[in-house]
mmCIF file of the N, C-alpha and C atoms, coordinates in Angstrom:
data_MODEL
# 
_entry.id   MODEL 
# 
loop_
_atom_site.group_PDB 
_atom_site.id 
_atom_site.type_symbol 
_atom_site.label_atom_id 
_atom_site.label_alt_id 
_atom_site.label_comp_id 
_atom_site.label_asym_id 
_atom_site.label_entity_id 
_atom_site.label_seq_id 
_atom_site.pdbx_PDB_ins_code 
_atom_site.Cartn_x 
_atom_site.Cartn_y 
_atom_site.Cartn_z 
_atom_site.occupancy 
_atom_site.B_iso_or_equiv 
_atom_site.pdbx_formal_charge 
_atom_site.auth_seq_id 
_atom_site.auth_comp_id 
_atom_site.auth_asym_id 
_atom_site.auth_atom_id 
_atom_site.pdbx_PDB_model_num 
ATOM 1   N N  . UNK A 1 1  ? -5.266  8.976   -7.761  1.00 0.00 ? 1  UNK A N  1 
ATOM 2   C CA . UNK A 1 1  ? -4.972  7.584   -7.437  1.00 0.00 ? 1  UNK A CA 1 
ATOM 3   C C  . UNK A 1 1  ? -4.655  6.833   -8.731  1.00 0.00 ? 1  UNK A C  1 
ATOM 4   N N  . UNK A 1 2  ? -3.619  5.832   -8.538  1.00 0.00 ? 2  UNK A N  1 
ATOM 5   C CA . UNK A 1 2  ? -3.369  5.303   -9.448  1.00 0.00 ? 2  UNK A CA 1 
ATOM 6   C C  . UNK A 1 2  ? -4.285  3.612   -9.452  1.00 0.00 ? 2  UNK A C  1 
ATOM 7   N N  . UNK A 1 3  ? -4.384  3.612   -10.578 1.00 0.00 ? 3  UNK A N  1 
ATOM 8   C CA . UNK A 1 3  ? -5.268  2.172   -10.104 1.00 0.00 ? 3  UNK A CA 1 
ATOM 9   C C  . UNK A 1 3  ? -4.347  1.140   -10.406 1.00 0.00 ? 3  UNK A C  1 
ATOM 10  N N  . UNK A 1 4  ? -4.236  0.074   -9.007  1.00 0.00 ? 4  UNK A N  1 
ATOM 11  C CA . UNK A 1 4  ? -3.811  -1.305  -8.780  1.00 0.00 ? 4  UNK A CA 1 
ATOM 12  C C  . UNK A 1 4  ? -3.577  -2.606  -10.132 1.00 0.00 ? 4  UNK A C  1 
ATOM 13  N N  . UNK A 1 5  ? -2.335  -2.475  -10.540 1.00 0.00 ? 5  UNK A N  1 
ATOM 14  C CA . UNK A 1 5  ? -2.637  -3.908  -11.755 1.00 0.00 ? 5  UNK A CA 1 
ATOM 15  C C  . UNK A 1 5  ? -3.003  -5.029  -11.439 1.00 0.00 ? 5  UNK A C  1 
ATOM 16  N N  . UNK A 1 6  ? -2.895  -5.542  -9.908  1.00 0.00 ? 6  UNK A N  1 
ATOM 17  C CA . UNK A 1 6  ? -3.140  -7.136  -9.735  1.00 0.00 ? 6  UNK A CA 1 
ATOM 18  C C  . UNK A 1 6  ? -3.212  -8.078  -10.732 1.00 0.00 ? 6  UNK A C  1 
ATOM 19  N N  . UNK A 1 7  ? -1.727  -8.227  -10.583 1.00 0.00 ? 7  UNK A N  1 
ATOM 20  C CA . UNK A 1 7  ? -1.403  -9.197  -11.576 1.00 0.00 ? 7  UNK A CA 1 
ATOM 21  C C  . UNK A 1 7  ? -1.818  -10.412 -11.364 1.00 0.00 ? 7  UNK A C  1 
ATOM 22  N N  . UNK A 1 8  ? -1.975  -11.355 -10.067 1.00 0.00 ? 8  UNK A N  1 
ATOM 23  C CA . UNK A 1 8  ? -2.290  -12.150 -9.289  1.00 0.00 ? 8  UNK A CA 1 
ATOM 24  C C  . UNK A 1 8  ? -4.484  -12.086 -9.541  1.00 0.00 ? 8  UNK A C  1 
ATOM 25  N N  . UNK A 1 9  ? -4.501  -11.166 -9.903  1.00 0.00 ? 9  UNK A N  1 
ATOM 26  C CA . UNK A 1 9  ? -5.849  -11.227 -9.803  1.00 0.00 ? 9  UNK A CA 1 
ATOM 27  C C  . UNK A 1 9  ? -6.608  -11.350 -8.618  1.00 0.00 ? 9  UNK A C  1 
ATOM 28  N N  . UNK A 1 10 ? -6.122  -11.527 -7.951  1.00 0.00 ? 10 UNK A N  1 
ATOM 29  C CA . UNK A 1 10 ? -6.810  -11.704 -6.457  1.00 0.00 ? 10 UNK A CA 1 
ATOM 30  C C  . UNK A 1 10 ? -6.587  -10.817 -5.118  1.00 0.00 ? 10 UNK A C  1 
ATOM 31  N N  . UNK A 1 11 ? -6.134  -9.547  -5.871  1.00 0.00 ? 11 UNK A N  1 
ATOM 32  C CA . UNK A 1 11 ? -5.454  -8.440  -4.551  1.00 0.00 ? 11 UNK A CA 1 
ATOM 33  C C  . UNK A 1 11 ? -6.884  -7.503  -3.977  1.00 0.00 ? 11 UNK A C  1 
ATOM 34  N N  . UNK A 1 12 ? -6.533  -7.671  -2.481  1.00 0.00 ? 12 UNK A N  1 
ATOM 35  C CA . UNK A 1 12 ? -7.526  -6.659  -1.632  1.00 0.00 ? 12 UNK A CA 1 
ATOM 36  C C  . UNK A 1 12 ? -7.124  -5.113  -2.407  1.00 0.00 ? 12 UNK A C  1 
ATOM 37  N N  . UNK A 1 13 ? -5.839  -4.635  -2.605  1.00 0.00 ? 13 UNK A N  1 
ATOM 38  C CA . UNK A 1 13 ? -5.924  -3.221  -3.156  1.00 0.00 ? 13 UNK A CA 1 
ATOM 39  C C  . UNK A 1 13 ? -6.311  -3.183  -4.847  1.00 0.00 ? 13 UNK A C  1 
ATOM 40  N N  . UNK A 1 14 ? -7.283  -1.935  -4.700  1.00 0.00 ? 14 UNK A N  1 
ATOM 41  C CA . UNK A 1 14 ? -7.608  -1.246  -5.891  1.00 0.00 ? 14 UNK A CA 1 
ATOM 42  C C  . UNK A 1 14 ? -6.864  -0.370  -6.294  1.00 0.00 ? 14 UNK A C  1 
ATOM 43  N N  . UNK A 1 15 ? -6.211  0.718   -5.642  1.00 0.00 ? 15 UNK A N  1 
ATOM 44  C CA . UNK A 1 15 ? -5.786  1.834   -6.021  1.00 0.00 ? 15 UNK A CA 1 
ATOM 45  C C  . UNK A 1 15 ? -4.807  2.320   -4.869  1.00 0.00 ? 15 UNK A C  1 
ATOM 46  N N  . UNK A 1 16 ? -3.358  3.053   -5.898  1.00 0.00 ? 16 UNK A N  1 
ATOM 47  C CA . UNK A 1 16 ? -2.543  3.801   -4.860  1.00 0.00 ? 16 UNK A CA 1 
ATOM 48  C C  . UNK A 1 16 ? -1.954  5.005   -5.232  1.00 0.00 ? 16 UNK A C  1 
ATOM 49  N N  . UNK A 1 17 ? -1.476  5.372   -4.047  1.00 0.00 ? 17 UNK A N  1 
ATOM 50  C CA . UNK A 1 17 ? -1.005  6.883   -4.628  1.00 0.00 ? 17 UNK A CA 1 
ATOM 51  C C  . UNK A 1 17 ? 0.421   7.418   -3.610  1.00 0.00 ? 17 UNK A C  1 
ATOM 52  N N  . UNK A 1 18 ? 1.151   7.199   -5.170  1.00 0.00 ? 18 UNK A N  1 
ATOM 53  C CA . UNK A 1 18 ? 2.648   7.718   -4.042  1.00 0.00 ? 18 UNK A CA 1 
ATOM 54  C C  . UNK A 1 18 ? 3.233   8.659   -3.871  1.00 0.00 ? 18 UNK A C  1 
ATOM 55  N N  . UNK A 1 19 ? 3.943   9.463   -2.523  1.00 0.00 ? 19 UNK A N  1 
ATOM 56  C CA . UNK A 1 19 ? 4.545   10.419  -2.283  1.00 0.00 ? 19 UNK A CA 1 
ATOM 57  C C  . UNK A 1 19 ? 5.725   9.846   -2.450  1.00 0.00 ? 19 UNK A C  1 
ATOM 58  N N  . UNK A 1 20 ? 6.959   11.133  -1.979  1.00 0.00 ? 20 UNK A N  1 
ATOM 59  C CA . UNK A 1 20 ? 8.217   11.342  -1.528  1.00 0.00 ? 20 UNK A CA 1 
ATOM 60  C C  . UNK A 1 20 ? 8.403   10.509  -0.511  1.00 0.00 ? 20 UNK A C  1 
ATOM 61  N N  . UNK A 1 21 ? 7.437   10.744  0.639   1.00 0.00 ? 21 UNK A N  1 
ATOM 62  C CA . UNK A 1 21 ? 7.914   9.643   1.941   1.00 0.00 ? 21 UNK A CA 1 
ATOM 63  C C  . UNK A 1 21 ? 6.755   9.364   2.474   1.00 0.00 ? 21 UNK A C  1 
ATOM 64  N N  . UNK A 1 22 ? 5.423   9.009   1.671   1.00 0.00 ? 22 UNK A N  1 
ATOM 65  C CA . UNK A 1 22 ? 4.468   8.120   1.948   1.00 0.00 ? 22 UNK A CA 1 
ATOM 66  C C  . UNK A 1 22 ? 3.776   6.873   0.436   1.00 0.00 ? 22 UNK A C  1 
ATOM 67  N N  . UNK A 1 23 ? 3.192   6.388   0.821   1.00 0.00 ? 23 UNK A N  1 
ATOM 68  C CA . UNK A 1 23 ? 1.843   5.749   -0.257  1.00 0.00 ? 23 UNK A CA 1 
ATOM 69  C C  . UNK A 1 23 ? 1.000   5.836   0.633   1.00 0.00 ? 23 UNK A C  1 
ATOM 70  N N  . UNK A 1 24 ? -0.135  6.310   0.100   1.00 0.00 ? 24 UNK A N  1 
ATOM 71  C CA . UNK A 1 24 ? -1.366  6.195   0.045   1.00 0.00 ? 24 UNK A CA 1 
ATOM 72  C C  . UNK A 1 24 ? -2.663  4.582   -0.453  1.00 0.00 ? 24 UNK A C  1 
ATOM 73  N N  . UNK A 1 25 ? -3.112  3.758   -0.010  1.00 0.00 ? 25 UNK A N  1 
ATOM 74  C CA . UNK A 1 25 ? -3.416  2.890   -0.382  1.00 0.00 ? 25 UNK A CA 1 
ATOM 75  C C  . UNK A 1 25 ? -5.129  2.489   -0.346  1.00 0.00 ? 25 UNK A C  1 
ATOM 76  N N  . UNK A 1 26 ? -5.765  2.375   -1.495  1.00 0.00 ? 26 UNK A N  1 
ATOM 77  C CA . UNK A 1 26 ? -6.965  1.913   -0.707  1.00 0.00 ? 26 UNK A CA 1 
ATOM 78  C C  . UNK A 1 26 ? -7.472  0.233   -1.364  1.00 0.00 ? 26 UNK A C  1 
ATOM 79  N N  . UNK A 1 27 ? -8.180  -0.194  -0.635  1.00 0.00 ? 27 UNK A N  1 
ATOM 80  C CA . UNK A 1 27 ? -8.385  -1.522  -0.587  1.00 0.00 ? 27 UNK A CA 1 
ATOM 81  C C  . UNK A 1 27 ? -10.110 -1.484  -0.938  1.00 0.00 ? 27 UNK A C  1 
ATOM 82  N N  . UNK A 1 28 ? -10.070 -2.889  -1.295  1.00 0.00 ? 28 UNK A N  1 
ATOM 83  C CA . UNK A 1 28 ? -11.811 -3.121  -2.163  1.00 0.00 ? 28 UNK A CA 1 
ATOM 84  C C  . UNK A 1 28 ? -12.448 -3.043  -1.386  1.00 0.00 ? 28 UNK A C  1 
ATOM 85  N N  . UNK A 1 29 ? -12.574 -2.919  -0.049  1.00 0.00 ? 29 UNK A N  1 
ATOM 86  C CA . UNK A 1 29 ? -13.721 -1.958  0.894   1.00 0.00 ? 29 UNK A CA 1 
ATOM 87  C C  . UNK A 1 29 ? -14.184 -0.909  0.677   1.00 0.00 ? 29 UNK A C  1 
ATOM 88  N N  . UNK A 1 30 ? -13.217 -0.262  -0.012  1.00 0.00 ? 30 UNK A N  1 
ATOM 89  C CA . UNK A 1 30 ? -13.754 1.085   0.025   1.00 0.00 ? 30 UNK A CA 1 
ATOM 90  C C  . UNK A 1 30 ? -12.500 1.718   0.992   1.00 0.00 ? 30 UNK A C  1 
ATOM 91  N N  . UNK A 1 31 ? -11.844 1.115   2.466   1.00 0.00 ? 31 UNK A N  1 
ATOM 92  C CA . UNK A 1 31 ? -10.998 1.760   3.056   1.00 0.00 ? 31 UNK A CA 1 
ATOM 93  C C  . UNK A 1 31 ? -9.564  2.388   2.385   1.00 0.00 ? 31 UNK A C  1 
ATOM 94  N N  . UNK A 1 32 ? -9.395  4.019   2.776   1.00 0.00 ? 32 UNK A N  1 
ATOM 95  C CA . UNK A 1 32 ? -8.043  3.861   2.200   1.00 0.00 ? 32 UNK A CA 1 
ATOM 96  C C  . UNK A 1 32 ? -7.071  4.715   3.503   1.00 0.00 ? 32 UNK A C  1 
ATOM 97  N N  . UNK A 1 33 ? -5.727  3.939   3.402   1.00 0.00 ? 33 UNK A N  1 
ATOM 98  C CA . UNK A 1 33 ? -4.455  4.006   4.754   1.00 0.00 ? 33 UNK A CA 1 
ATOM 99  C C  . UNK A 1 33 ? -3.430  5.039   4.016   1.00 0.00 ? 33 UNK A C  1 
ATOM 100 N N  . UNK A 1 34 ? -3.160  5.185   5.064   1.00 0.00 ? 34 UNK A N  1 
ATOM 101 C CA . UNK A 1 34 ? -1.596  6.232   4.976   1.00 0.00 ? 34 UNK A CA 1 
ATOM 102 C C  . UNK A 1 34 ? -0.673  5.486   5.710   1.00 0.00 ? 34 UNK A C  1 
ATOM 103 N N  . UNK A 1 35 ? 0.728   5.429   4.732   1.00 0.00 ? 35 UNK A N  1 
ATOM 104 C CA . UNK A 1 35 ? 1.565   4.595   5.389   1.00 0.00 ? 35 UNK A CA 1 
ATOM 105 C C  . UNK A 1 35 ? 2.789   5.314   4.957   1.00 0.00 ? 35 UNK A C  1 
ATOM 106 N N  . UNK A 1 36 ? 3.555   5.784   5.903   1.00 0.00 ? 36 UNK A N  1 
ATOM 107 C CA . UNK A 1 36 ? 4.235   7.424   5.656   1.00 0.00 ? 36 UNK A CA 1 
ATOM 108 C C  . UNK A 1 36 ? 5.951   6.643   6.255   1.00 0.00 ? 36 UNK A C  1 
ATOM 109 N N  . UNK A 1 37 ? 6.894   7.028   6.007   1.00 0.00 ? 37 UNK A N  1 
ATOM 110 C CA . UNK A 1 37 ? 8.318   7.214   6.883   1.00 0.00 ? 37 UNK A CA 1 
ATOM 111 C C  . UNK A 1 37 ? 8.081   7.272   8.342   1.00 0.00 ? 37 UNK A C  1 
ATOM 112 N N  . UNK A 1 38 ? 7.318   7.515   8.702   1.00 0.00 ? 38 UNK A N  1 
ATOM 113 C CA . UNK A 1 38 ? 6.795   7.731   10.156  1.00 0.00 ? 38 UNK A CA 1 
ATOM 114 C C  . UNK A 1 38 ? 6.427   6.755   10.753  1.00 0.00 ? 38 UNK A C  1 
ATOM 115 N N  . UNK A 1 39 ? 5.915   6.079   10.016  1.00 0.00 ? 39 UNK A N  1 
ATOM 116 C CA . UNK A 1 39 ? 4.875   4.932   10.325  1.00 0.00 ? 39 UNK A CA 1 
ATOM 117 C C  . UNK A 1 39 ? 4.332   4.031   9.239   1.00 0.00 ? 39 UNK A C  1 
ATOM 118 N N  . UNK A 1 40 ? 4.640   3.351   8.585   1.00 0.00 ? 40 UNK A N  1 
ATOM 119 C CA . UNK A 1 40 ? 5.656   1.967   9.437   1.00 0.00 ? 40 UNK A CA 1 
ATOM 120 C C  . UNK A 1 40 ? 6.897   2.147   9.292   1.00 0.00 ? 40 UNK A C  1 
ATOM 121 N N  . UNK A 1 41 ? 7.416   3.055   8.495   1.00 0.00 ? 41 UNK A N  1 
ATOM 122 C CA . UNK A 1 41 ? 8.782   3.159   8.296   1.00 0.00 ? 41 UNK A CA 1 
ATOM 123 C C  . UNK A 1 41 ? 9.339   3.294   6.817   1.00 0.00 ? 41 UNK A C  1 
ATOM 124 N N  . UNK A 1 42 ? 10.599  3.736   6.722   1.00 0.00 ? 42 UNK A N  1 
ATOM 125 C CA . UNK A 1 42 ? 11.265  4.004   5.212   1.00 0.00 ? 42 UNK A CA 1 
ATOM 126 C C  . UNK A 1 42 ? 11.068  2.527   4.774   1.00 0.00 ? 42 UNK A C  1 
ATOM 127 N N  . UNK A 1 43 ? 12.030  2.192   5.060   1.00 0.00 ? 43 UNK A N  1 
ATOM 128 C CA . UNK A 1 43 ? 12.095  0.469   4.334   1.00 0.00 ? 43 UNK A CA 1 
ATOM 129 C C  . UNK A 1 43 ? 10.916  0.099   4.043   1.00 0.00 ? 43 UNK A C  1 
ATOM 130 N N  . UNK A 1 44 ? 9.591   0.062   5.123   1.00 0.00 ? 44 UNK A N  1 
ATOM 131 C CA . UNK A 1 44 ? 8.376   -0.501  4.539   1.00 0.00 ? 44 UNK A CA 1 
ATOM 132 C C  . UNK A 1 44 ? 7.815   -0.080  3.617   1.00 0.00 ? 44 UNK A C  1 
ATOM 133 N N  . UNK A 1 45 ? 8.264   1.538   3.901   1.00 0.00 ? 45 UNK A N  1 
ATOM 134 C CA . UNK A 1 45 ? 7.001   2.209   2.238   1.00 0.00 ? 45 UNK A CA 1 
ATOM 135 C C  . UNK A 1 45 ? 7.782   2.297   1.259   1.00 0.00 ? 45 UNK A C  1 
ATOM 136 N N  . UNK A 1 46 ? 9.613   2.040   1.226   1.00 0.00 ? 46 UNK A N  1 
ATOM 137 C CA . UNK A 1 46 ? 9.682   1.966   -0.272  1.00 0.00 ? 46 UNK A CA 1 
ATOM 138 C C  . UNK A 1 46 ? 9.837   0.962   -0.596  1.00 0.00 ? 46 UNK A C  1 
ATOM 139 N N  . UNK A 1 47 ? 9.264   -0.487  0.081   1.00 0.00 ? 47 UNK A N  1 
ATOM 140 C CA . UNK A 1 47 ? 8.854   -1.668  -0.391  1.00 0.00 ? 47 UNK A CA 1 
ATOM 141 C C  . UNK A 1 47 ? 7.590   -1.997  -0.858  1.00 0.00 ? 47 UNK A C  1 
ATOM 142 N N  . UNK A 1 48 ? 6.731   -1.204  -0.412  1.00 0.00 ? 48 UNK A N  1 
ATOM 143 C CA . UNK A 1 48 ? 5.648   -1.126  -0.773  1.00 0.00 ? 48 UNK A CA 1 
ATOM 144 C C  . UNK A 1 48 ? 5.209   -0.447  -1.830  1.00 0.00 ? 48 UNK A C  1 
ATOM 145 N N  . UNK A 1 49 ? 5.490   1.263   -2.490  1.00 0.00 ? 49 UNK A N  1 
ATOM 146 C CA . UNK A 1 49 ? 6.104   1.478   -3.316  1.00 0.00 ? 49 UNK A CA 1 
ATOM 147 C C  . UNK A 1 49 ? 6.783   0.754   -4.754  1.00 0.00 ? 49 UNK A C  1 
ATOM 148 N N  . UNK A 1 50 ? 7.433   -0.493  -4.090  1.00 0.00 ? 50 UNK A N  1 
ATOM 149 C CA . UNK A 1 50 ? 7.887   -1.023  -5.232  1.00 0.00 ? 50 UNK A CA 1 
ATOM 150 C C  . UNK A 1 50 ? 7.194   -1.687  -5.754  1.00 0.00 ? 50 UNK A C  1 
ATOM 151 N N  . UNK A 1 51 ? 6.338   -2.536  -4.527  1.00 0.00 ? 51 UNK A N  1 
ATOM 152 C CA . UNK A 1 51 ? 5.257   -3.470  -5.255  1.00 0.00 ? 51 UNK A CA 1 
ATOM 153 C C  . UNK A 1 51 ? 4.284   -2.977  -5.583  1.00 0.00 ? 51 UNK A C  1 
ATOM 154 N N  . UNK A 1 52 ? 3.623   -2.316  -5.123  1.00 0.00 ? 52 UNK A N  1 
ATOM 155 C CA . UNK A 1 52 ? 2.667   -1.082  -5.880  1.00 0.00 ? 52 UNK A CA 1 
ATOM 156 C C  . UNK A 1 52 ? 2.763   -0.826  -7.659  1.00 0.00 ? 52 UNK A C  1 
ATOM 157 N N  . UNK A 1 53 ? 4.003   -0.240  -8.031  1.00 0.00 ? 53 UNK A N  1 
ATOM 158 C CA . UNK A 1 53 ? 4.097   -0.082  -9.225  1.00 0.00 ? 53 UNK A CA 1 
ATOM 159 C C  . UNK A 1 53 ? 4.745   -1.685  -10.002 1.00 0.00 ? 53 UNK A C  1 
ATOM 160 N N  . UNK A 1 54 ? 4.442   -2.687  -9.791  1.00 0.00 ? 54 UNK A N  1 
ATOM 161 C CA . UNK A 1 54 ? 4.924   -3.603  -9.915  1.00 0.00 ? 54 UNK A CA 1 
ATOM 162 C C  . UNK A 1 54 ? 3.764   -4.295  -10.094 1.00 0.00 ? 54 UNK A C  1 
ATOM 163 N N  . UNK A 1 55 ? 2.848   -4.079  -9.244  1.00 0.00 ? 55 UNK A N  1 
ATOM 164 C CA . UNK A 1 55 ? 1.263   -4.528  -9.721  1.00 0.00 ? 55 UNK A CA 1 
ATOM 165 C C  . UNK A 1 55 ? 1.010   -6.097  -9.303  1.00 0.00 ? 55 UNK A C  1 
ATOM 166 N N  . UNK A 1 56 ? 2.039   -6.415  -8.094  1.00 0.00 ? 56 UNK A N  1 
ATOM 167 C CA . UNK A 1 56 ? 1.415   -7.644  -7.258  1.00 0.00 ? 56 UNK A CA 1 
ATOM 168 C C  . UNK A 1 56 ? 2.243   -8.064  -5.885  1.00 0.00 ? 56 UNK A C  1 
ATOM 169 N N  . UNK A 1 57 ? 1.809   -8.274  -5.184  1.00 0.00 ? 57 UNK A N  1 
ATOM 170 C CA . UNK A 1 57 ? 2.378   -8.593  -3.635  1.00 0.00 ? 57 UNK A CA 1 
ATOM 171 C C  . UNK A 1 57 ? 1.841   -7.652  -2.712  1.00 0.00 ? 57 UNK A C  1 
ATOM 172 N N  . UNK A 1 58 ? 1.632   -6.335  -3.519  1.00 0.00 ? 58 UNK A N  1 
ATOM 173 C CA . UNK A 1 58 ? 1.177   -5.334  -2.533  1.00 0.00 ? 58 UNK A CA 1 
ATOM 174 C C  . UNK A 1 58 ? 0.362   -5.779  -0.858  1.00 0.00 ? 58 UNK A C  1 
ATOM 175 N N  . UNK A 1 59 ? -0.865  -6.561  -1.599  1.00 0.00 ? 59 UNK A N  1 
ATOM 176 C CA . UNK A 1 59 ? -1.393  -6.738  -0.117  1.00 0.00 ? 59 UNK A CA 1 
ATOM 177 C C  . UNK A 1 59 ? -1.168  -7.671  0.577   1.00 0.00 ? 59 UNK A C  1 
ATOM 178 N N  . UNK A 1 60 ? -0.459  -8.732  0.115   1.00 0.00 ? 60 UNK A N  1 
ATOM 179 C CA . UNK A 1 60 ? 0.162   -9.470  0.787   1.00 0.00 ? 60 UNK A CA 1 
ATOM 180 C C  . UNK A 1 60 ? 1.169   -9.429  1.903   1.00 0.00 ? 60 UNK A C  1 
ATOM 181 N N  . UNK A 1 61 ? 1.949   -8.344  1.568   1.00 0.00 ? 61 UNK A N  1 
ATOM 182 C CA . UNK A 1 61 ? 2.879   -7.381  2.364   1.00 0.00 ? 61 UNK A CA 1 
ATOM 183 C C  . UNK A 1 61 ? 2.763   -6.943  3.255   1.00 0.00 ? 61 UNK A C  1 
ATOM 184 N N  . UNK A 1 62 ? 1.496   -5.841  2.775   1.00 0.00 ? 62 UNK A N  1 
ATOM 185 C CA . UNK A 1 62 ? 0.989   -5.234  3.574   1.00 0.00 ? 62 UNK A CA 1 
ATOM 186 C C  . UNK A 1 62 ? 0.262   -6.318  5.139   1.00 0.00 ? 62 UNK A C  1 
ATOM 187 N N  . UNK A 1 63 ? -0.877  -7.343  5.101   1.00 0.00 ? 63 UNK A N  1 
ATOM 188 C CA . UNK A 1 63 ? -0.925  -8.012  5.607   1.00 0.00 ? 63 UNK A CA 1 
ATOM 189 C C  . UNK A 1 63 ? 0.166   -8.868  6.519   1.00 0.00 ? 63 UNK A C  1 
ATOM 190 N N  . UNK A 1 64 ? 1.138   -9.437  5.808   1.00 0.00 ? 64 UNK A N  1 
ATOM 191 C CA . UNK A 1 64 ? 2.422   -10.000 6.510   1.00 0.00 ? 64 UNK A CA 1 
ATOM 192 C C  . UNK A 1 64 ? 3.184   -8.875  7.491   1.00 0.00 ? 64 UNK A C  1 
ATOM 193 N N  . UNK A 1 65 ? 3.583   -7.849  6.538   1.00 0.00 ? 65 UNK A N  1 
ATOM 194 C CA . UNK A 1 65 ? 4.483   -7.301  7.541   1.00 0.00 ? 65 UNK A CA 1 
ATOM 195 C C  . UNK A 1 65 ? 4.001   -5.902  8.154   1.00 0.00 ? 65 UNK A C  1 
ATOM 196 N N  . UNK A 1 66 ? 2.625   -5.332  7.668   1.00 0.00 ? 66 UNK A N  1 
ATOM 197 C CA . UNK A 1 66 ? 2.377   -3.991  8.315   1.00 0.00 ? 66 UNK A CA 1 
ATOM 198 C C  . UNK A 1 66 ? 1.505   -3.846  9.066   1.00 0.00 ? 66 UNK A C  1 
ATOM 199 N N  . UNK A 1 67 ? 0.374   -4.881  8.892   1.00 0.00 ? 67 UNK A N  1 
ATOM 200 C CA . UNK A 1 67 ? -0.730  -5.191  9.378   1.00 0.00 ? 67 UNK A CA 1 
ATOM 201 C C  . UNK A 1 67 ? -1.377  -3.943  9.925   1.00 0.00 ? 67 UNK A C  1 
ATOM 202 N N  . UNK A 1 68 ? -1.775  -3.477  11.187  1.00 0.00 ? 68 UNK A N  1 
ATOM 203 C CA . UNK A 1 68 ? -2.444  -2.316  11.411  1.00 0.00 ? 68 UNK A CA 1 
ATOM 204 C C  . UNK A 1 68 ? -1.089  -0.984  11.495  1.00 0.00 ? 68 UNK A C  1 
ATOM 205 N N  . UNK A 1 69 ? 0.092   -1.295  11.357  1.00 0.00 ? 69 UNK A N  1 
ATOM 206 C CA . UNK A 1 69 ? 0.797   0.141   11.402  1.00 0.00 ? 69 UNK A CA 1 
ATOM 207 C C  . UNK A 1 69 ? 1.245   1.243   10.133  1.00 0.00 ? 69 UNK A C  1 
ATOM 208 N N  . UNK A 1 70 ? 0.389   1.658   10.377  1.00 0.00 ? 70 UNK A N  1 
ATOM 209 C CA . UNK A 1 70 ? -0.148  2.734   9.397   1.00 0.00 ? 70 UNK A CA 1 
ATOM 210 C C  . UNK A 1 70 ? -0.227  4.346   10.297  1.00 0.00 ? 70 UNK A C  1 
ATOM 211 N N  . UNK A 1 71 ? 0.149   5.703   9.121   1.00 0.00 ? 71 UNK A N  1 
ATOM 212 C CA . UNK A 1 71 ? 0.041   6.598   9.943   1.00 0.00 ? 71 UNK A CA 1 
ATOM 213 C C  . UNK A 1 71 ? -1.740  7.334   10.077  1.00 0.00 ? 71 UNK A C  1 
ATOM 214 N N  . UNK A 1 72 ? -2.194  6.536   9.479   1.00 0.00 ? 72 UNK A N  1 
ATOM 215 C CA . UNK A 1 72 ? -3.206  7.348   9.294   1.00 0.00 ? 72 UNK A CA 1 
ATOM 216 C C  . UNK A 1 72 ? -4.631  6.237   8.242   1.00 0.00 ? 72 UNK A C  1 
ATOM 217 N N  . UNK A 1 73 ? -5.940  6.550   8.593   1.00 0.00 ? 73 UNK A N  1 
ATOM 218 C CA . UNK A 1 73 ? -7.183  6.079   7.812   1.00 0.00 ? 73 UNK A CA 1 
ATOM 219 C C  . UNK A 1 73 ? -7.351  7.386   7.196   1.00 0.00 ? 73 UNK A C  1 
ATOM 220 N N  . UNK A 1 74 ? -7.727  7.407   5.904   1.00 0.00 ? 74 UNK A N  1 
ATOM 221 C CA . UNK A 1 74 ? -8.166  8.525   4.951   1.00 0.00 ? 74 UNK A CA 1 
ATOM 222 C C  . UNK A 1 74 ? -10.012 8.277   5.199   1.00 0.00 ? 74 UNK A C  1 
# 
């Protein structure tokens, strides 16, 4: 896992980890999601992806536009 820059300082994610055609994401719960080509989709995970290594918006995103569609809880 790569750990989260939160640039914003105030992001629910800690840490992510990216594939070919997923990220991996986990959040300061402790929970971590799979969010694959499958589910929610290309466009979403290589937007997410971008903000990920970009180190802010991530969960904001995630919240706005993915909310529970995810392929998977780790």
């Amino acid at each position: 896992m790569t750990r989260y820059r939160d640039l914003s300082g105030n992001s629910g994610v800690v840490a992510y980890r990216i594939g070919t055609d997923h990220i991996a994401v986990e959040f300061r719960s402790g929970d971590m999601y799979l969010y694959t080509y499958h589910k929610p989709g290309k466009v979403a995970v290589e937007d997410m992806k971008r903000l990920a290594e970009a180190g802010r918006g991530l969960s904001t995103y995630i919240s706005q536009h993915v909310r529970d569609d995810y392929e998977a809880r780790i």
